[in-house]
PDB file of N, CA, C and O in Angstrom:
ATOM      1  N   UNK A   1       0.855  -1.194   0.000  1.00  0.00           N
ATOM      2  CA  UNK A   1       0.000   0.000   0.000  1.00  0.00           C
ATOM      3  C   UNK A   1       0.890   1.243   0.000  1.00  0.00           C
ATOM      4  O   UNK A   1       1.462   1.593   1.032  1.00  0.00           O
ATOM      5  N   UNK A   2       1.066   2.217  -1.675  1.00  0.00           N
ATOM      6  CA  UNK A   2       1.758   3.154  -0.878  1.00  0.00           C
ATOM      7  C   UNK A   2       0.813   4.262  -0.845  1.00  0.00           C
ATOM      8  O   UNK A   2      -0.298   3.941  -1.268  1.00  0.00           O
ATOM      9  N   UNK A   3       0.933   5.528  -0.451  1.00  0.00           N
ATOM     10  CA  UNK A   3       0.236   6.641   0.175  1.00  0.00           C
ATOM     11  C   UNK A   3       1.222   8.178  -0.032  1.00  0.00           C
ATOM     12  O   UNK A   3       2.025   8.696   0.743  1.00  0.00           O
ATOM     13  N   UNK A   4       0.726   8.635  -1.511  1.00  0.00           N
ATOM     14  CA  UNK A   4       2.292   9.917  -1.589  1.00  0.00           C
ATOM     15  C   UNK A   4       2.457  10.655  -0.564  1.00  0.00           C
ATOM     16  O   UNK A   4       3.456  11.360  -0.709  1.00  0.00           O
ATOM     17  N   UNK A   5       1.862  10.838   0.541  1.00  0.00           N
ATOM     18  CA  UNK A   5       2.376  11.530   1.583  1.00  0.00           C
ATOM     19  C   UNK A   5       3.959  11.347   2.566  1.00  0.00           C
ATOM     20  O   UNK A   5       4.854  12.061   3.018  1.00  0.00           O
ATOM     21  N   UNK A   6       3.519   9.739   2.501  1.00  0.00           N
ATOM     22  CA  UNK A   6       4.949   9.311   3.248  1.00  0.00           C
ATOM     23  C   UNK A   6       6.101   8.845   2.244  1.00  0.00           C
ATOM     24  O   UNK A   6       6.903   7.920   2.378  1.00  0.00           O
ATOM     25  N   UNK A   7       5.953   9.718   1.243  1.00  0.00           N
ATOM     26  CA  UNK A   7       7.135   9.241   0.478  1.00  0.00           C
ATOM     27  C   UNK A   7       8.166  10.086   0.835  1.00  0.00           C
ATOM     28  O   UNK A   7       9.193   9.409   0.875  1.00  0.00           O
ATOM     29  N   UNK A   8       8.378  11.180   1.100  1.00  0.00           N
ATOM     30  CA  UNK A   8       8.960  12.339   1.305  1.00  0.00           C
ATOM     31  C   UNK A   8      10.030  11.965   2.872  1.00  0.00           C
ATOM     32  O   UNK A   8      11.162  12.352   3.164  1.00  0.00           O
ATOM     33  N   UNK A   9       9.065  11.076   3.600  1.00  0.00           N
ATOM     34  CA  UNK A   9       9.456  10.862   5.183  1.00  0.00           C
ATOM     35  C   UNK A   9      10.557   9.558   5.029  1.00  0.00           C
ATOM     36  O   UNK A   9      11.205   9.266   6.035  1.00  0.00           O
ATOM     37  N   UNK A  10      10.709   8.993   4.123  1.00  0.00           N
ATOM     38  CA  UNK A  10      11.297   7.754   4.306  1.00  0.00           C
ATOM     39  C   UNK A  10      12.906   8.245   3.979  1.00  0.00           C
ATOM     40  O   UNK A  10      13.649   7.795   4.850  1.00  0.00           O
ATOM     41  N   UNK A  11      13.417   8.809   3.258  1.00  0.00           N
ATOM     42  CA  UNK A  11      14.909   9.231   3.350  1.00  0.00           C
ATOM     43  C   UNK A  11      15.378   9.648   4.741  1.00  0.00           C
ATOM     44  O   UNK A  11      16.362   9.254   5.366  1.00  0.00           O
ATOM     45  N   UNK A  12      14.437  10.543   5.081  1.00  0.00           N
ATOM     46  CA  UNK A  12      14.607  10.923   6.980  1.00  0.00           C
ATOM     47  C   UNK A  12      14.831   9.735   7.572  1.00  0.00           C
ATOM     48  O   UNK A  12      15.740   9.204   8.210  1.00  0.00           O
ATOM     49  N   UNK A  13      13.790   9.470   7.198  1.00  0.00           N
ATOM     50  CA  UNK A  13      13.960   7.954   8.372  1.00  0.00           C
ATOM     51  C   UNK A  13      15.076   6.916   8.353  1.00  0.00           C
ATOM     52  O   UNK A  13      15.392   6.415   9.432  1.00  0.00           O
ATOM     53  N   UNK A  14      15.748   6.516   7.168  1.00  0.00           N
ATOM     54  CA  UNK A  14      17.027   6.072   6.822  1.00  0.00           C
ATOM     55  C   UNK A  14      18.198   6.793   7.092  1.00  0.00           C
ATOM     56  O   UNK A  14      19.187   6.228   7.557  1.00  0.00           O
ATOM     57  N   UNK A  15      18.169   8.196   6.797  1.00  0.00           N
ATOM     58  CA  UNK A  15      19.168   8.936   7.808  1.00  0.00           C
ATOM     59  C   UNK A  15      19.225   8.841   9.343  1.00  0.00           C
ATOM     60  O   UNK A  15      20.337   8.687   9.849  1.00  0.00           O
ATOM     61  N   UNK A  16      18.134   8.917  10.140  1.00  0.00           N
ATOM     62  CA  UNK A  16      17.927   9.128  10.993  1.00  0.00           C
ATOM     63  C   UNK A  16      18.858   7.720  11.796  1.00  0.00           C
ATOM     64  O   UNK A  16      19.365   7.658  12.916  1.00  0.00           O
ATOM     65  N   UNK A  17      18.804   6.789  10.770  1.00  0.00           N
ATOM     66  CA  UNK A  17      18.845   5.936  11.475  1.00  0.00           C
ATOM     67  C   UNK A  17      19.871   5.166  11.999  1.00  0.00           C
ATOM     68  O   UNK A  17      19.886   3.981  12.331  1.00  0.00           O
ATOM     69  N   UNK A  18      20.864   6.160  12.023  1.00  0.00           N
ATOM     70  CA  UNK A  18      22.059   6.168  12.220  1.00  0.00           C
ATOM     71  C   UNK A  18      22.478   6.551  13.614  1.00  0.00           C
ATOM     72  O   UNK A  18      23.156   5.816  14.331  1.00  0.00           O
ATOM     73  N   UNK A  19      22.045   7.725  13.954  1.00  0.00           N
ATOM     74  CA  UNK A  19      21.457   7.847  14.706  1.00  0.00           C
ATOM     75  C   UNK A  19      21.435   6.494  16.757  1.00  0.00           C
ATOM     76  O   UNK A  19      21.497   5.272  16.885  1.00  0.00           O
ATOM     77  N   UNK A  20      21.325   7.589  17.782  1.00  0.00           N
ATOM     78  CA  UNK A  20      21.361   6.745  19.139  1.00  0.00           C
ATOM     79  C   UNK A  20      19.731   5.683  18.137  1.00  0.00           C
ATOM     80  O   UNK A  20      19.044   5.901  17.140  1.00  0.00           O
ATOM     81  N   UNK A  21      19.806   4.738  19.042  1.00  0.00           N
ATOM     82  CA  UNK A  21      18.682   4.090  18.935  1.00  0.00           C
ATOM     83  C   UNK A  21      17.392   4.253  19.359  1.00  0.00           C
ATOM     84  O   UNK A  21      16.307   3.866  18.926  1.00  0.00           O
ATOM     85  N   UNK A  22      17.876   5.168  20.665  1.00  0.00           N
ATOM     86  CA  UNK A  22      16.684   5.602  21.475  1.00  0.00           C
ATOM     87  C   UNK A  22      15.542   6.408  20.358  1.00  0.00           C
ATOM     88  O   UNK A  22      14.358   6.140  20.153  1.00  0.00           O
ATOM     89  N   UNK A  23      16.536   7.631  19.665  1.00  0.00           N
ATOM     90  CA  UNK A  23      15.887   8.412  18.662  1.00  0.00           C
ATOM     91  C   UNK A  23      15.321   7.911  17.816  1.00  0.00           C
ATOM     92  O   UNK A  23      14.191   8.192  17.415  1.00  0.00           O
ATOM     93  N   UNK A  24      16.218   6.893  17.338  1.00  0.00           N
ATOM     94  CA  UNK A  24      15.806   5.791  15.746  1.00  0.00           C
ATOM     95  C   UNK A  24      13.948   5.086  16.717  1.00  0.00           C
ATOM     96  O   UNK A  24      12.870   5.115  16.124  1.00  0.00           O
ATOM     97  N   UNK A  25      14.052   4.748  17.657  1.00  0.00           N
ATOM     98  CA  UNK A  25      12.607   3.799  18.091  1.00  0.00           C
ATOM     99  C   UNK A  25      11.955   5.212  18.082  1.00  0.00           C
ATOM    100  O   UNK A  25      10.994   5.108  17.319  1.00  0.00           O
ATOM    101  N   UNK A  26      12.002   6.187  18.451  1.00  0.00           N
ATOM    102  CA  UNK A  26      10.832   7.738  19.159  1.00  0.00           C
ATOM    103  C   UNK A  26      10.766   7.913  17.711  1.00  0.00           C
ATOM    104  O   UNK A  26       9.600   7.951  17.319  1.00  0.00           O
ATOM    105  N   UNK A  27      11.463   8.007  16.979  1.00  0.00           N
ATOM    106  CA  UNK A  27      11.074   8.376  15.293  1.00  0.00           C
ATOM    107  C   UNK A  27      10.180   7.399  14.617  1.00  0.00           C
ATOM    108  O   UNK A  27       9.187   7.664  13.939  1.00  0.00           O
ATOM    109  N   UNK A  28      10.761   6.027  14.947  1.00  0.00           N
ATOM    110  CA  UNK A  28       9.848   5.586  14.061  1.00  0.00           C
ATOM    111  C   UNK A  28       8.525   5.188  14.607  1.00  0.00           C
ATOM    112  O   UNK A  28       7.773   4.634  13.806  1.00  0.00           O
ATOM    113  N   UNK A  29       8.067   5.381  15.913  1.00  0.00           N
ATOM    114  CA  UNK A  29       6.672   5.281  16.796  1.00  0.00           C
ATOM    115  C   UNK A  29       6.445   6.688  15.883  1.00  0.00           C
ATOM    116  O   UNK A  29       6.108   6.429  14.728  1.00  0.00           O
ATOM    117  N   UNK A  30       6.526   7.641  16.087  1.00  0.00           N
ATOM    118  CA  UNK A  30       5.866   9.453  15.292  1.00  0.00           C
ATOM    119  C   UNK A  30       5.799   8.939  13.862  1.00  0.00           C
ATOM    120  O   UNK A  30       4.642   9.013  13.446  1.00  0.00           O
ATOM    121  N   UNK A  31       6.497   8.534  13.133  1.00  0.00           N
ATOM    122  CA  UNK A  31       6.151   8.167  11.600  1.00  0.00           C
ATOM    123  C   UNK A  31       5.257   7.107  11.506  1.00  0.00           C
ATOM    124  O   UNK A  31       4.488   7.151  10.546  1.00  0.00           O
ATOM    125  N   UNK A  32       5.166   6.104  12.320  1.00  0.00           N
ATOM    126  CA  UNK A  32       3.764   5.286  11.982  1.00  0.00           C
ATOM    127  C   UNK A  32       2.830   5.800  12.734  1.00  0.00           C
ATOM    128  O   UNK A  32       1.703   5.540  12.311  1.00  0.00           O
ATOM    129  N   UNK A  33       2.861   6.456  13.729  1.00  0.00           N
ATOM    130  CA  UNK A  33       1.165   7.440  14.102  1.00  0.00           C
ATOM    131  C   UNK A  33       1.389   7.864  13.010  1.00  0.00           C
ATOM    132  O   UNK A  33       0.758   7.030  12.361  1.00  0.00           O
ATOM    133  N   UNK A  34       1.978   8.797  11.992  1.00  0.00           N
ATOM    134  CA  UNK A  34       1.576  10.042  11.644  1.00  0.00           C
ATOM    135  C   UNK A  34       1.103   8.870  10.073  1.00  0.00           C
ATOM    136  O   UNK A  34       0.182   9.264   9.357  1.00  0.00           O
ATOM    137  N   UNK A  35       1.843   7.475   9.706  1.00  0.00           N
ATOM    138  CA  UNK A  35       1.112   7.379   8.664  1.00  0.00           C
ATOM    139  C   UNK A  35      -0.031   6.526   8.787  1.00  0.00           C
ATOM    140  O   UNK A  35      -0.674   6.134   7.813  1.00  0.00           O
ATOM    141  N   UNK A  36      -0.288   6.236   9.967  1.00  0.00           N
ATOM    142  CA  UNK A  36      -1.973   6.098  10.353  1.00  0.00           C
ATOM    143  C   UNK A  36      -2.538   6.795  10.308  1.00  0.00           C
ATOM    144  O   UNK A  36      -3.658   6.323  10.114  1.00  0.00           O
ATOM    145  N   UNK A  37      -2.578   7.800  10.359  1.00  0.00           N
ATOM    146  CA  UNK A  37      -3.115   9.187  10.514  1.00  0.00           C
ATOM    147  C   UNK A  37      -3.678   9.679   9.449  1.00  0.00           C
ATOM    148  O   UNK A  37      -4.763  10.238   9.288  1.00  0.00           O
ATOM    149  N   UNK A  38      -2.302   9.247   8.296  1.00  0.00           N
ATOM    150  CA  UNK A  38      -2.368   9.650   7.240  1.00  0.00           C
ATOM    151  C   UNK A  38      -4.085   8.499   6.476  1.00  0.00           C
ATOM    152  O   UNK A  38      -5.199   8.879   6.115  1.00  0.00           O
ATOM    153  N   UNK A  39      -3.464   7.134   6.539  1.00  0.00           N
ATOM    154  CA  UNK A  39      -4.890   6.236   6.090  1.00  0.00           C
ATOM    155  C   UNK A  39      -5.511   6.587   6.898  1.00  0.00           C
ATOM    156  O   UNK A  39      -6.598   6.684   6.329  1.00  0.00           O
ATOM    157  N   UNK A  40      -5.694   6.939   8.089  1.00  0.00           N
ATOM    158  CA  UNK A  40      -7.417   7.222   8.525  1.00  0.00           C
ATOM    159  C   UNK A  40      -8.042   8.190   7.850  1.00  0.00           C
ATOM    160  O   UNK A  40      -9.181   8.069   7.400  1.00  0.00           O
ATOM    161  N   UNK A  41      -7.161   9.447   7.718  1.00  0.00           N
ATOM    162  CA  UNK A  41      -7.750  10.686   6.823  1.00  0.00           C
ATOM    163  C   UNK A  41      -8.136  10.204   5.174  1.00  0.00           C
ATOM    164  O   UNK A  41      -8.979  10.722   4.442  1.00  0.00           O
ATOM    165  N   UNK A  42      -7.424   9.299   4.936  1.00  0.00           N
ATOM    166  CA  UNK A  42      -7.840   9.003   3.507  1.00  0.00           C
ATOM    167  C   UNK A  42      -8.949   7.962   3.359  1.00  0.00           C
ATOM    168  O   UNK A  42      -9.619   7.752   2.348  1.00  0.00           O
ATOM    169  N   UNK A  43      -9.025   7.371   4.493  1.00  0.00           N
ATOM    170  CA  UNK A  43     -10.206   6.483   4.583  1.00  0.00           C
ATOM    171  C   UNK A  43     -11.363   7.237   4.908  1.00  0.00           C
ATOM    172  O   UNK A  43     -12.406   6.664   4.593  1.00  0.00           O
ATOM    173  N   UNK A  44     -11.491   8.315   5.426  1.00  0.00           N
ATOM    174  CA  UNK A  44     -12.423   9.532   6.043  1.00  0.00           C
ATOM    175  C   UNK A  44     -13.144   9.954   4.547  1.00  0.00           C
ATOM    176  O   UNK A  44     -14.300  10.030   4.128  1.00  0.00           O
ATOM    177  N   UNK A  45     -11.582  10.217   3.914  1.00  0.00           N
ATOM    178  CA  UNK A  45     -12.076  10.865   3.026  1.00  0.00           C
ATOM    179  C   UNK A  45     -13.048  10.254   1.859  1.00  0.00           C
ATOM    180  O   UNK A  45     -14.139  10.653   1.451  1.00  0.00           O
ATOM    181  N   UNK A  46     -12.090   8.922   1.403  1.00  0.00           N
ATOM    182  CA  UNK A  46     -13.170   8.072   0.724  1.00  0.00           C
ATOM    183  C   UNK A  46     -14.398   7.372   0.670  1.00  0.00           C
ATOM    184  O   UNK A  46     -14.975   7.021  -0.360  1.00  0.00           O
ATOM    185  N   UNK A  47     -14.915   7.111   2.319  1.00  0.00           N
ATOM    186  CA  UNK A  47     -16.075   6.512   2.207  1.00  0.00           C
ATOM    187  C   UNK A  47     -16.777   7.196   2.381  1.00  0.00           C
ATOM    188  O   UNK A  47     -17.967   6.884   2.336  1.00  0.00           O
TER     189      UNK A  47
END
């Protein structure tokens, strides 16, 4: 499933991930809320 919103977020997130680990887990918990967030709004929107 992709979704053009989180296309933009995924280079971050591969940088990031270099990164302490602590940051790398708090980042990637905020990027999957935010791309739930993202399908709920698009599911909102479509049905």
């Amino acid at each position: 499933m992709k979704i053009p919103g989180i296309v933009p977020i995924a280079p971050e997130a591969v940088l990031s991930a270099a990164q302490s680990p602590v940051e790398n887990i708090v980042q990637t918990l905020c990027i999957m809320a935010f791309m739930g967030f993202i399908v709920w709004s698009v599911k909102l929107v479509f049905e």
